[in-house]
N, C-alpha and C positions, 0 to 999 in steps of 0.2 A: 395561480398556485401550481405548484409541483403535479406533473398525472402521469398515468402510464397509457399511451393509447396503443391499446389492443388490435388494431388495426396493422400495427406493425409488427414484423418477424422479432423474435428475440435471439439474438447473435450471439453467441458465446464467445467470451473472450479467455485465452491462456494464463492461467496465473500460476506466478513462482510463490512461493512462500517460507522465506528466512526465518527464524527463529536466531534471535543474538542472546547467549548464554553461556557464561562458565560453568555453570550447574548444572542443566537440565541435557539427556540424552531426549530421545527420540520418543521415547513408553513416559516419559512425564513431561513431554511439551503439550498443556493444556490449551496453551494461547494458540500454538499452529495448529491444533487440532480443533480448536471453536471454528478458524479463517477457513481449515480443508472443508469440516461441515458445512460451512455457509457458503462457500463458491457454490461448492457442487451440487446443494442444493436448490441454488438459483441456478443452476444448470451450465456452468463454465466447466473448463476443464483445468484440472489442476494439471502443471507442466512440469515442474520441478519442487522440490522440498529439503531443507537442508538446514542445518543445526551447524554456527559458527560459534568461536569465542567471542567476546566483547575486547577483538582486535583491528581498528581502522582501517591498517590496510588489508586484512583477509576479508573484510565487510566490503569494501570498496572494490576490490577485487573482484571478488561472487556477485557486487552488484554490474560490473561492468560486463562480465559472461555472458549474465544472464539478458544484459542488454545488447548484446552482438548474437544472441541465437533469434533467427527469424522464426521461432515458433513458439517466442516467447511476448507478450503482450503488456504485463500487467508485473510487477513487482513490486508482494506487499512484506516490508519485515515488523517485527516484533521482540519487544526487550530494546534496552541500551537506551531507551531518549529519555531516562532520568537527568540529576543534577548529579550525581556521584560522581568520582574518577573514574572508574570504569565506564560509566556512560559514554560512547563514542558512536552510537551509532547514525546519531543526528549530522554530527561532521563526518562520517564516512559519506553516507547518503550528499551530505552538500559536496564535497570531491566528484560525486559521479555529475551531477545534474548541469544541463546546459539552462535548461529553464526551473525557476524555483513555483510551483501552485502555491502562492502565500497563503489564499484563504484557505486553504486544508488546514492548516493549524489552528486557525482562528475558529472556524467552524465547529472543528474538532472540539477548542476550548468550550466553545459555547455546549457542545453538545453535553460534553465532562460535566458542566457546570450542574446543568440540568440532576445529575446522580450524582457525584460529590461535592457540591459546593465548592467553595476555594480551593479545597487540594487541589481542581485541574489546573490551577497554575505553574503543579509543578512537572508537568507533561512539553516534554520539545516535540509532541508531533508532527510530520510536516512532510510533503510530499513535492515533487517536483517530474520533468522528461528531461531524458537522455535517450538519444540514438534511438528514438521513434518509441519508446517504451514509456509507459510511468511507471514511478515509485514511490509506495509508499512506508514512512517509519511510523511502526504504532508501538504504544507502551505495550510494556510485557505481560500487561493483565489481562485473564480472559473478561471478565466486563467491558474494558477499554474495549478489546477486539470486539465483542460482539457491538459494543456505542457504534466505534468507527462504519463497522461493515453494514450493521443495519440502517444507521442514519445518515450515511453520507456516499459509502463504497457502492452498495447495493442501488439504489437510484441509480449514479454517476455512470456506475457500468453496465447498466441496463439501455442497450440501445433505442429502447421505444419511451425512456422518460423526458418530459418535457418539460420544459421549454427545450431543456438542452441538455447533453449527456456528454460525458469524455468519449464513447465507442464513437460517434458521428465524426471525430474529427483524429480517431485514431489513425487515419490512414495520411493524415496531413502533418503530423508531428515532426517528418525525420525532410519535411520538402524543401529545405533549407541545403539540405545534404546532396539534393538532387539535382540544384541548381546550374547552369552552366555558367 
């Protein structure tokens, strides 16, 4: 089973956090405001924050940026992985990503499942790496966000959770890149 051994330092990792919205400014983004909560209370640092439209290539864009700044780690967005027309942030996110994390979505449904029954089927969460970074797409709701962050994100980014954690192998991600 999943444990945290206290025997090891806890690493903070830098996290971006998007918000994909035609409606929402900055004073009513509830969803990015759950994710700042809960980084910083697990004690990361928040690195960037930023409120786009529900437009693919400006999403793809801000996700590429934020994956060419080396002091950037961790990219989690919010809004857009509905089934509407507007929804696009699930195919923005796949444009960026060299490697796809399948079981993020899968997980995530399970996790959904657990608080909404079948609605979570209607969730594209899904997370993948690019250029040494991860990224994740969460639906726009603050419950989803706090599902995501306390049952999957929070472990995952905690470098002392075991068996095995994303931080342990964050430094291996971009070694592809490195290669001669």
């Amino acid at each position: 089973m999943s444990r945290i051994d206290e025997n090891l330092p806890f690493e903070p990792v830098r996290i971006a956090v998007l918000t994909v919205s035609d409606s929402r400014a900055l004073e009513e983004d509830r969803s990015g405001a759950v994710l700042v909560e809960r980084l910083e209370g697990a004690g990361h640092t928040l690195a960037a924050r930023e409120i786009l439209r529900d437009e693919r290539t400006e999403i793809a864009d801000q996700l590429r940026a934020w994956c060419a700044d080396p002091d950037i780690d961790v990219v989690i967005s919010t809004g857009g992985t509905g089934l509407t027309g507007r929804d696009v942030t699930v195919e923005a996110h796949r444009d960026v990503y060299e490697k796809e994390i399948d079981a993020f979505g899968t997980v995530f449904t399970w996790v959904s499942m657990q608080k909404i029954g079948t609605s979570a089927v209607q969730s594209r969460a899904t997370g993948g790496v690019a250029n040494g970074t991860y990224l994740f797409a969460l639906p726009g709701s603050p419950g989803a966000c706090k599902d995501a962050w306390d049952e999957i994100l929070a472990p995952q980014l905690d470098y002392r959770h075991r068996p095995c954690n994303f931080v342990e192998i964050l430094p291996r991600l971009d070694e592809h890149l490195r290669r001669k």
